[in-house]
DRENRO-894734 format. One record per atom (N, C-alpha, C, O, CB): residue in one letter; x, y, z. Coordinates in steps of 0.02 Angstrom, whole numbers, padded with zeros to 5 digits, always signed. Glycine has a CB too. Layout:
N
AXYZ/...
This chain:
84
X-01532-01788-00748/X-01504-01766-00809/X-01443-01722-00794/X-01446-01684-00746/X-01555-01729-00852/X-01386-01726-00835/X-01319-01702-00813/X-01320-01638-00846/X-01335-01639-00906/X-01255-01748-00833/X-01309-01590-00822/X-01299-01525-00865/X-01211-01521-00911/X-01163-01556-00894/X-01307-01452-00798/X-01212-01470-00971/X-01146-01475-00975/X-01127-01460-00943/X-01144-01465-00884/X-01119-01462-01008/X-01039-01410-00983/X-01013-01349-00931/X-01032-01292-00966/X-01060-01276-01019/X-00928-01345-00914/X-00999-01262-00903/X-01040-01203-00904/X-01011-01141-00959/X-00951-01132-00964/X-01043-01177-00825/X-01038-01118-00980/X-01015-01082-01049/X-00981-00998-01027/X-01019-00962-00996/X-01097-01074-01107/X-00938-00982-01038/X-00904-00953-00982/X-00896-00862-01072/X-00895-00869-01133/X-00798-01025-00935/X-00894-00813-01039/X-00895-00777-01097/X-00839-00753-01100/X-00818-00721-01052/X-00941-00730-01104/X-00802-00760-01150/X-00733-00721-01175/X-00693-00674-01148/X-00734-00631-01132/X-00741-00691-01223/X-00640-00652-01132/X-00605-00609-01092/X-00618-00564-01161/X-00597-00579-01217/X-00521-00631-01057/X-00660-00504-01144/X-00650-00444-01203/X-00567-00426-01211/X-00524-00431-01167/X-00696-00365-01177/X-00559-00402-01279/X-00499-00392-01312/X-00478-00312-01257/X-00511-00289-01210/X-00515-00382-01414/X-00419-00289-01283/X-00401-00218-01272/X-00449-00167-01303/X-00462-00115-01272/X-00334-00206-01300/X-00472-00180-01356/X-00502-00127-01386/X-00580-00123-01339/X-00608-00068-01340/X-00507-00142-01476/X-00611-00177-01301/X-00688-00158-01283/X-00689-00103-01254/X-00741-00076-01271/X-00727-00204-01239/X-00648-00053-01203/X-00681-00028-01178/X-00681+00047-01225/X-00680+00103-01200/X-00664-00036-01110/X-00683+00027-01304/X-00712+00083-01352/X-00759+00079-01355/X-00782+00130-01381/X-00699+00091-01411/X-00811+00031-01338/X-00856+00023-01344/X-00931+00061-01281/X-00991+00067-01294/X-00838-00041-01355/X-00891+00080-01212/X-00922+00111-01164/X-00898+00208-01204/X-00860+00237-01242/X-00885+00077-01071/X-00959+00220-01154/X-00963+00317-01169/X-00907+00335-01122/X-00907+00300-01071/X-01053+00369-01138/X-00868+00374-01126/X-00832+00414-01073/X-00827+00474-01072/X-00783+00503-01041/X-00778+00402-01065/X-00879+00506-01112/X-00906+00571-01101/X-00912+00617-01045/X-00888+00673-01034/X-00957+00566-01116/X-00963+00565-00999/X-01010+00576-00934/X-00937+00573-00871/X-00950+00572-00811/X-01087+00495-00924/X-00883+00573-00890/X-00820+00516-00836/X-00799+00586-00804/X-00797+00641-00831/X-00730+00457-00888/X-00784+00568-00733/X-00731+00627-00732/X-00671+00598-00685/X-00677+00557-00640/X-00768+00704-00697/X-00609+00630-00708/X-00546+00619-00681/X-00538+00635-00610/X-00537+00695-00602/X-00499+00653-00717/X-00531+00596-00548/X-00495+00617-00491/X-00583+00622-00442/X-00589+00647-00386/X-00437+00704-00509/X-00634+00593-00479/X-00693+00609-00439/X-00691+00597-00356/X-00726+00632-00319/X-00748+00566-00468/X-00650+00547-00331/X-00650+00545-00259/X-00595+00573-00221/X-00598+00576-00159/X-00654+00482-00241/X-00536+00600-00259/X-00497+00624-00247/X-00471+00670-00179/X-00419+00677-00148/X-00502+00641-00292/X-00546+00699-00174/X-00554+00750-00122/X-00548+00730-00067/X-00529+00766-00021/X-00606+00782-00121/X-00569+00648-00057/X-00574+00581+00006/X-00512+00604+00004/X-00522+00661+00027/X-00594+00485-00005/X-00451+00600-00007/X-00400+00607+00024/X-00364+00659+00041/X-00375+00709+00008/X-00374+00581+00005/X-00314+00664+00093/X-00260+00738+00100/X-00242+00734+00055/X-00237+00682+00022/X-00201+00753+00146/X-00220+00805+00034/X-00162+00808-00032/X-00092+00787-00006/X-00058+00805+00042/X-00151+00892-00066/X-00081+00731-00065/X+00009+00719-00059/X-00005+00664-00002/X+00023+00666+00053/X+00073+00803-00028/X-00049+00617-00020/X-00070+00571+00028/X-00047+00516-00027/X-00045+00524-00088/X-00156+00576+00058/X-00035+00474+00000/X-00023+00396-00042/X-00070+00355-00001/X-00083+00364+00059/X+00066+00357-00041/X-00101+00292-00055/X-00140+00235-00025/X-00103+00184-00039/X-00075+00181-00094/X-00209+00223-00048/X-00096+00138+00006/X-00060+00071+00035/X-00118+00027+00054/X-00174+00044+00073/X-00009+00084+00106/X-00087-00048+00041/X-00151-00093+00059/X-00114-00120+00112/X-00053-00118+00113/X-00185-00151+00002/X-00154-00149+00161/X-00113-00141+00225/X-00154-00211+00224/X-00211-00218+00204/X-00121-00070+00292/X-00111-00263+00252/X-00123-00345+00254/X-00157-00350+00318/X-00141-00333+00375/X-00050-00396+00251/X-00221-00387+00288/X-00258-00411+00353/X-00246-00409+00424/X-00278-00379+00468/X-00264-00465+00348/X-00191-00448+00428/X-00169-00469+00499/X-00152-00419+00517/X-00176-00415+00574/X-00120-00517+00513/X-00112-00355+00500/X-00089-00305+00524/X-00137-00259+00527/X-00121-00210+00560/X-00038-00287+00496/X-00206-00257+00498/X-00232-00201+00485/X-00281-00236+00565/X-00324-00195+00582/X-00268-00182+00390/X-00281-00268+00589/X-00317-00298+00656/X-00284-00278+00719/X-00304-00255+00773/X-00318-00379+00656/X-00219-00296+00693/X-00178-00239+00745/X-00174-00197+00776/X-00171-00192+00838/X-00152-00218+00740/X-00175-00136+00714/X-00198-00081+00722/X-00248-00042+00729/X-00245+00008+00765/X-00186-00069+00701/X-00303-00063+00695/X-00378-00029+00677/X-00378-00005+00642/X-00408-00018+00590/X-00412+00008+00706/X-00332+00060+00656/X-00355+00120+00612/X-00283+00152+00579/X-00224+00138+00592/X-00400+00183+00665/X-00312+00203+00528/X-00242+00237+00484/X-00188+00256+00521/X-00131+00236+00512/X-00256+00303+00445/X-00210+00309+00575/X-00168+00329+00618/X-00143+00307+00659/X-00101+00343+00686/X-00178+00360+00638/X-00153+00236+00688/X-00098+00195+00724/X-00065+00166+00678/X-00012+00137+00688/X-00117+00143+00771/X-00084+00171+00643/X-00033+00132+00547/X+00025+00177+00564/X+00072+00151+00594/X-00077+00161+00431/X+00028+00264+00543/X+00062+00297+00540/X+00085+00311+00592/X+00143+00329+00585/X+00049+00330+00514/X+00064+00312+00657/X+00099+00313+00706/X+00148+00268+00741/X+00192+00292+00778/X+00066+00324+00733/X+00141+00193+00729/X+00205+00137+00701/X+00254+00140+00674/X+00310+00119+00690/X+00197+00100+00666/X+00229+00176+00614/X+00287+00181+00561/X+00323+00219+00568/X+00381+00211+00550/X+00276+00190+00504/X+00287+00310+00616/X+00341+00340+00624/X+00410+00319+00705/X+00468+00338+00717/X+00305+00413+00622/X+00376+00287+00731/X+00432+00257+00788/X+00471+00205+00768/X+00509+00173+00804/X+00402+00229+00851/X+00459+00196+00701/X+00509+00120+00697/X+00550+00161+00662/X+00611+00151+00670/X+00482+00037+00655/X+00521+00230+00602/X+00586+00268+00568/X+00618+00307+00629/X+00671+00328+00605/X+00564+00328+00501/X+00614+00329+00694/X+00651+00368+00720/X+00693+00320+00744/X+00753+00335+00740/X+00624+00413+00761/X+00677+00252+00774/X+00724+00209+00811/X+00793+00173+00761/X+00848+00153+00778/X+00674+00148+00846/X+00752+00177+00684/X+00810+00163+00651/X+00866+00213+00631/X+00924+00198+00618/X+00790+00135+00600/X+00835+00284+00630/X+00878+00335+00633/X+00934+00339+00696/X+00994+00347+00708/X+00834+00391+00631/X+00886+00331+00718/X+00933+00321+00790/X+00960+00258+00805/X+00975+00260+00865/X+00896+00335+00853/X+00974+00208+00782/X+01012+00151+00776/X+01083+00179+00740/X+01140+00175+00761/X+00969+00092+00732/X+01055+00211+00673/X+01112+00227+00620/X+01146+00270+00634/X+01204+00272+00614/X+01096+00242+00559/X+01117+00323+00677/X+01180+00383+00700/X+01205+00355+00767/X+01266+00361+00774/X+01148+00473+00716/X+01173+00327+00816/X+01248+00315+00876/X+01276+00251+00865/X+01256+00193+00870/X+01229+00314+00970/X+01324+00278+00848/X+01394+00214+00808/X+01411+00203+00871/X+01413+00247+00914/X+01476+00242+00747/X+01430+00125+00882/X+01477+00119+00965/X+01544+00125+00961/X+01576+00110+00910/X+01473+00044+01006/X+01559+00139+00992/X+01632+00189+01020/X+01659+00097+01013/X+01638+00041+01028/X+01633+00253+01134/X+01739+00145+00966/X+01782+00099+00941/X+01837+00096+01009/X+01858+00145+01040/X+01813+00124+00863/X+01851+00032+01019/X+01899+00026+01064/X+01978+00024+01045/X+01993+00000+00990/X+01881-00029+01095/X+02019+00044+01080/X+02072+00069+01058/X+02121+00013+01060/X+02124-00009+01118/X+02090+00127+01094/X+02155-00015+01024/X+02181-00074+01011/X+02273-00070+01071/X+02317-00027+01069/X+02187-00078+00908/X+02270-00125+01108/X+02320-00107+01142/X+02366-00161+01110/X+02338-00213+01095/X+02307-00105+01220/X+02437-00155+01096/X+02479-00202+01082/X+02534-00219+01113/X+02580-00178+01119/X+02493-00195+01036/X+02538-00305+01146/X+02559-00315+01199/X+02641-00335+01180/X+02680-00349+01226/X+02513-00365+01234/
């Protein structure tokens, strides 16, 4: 015997979540998990294998900003145009 399909329930509107308590809620509850003035980034699979962990994350990132700093400040010496 063939079953139908399968009866799938409605994407609730904007208004459902008037319908939950948010009494009991509190703002920023895990908050503390992080340093202050910390940002979260989702870091793509393949790269996050790479690395392991947060701090070789950040420790990458800061050698690739010093090497580009340092790309951008030593300009190569302009050669002096001789005319023959």
């Amino acid at each position: 015997m063939k079953k139908g399909p399968m009866q799938h329930e409605p994407i609730p509107s904007e208004d459902a979540l008037d319908r939950y308590d948010w009494g009991k809620s509190v703002r920023g509850r895990h908050a503390s998990r992080f340093p202050k003035k910390a940002h979260a980034v989702v870091i793509a699979p393949d790269l996050w294998q790479r690395f392991g962990t947060a701090e070789a994350v950040n420790d990458g990132l800061r050698v690739l900003l010093k090497m580009a700093t340092l790309a951008k400040s030593e300009r190569p010496k302009q050669r002096k145009r001789v005319i023959a």
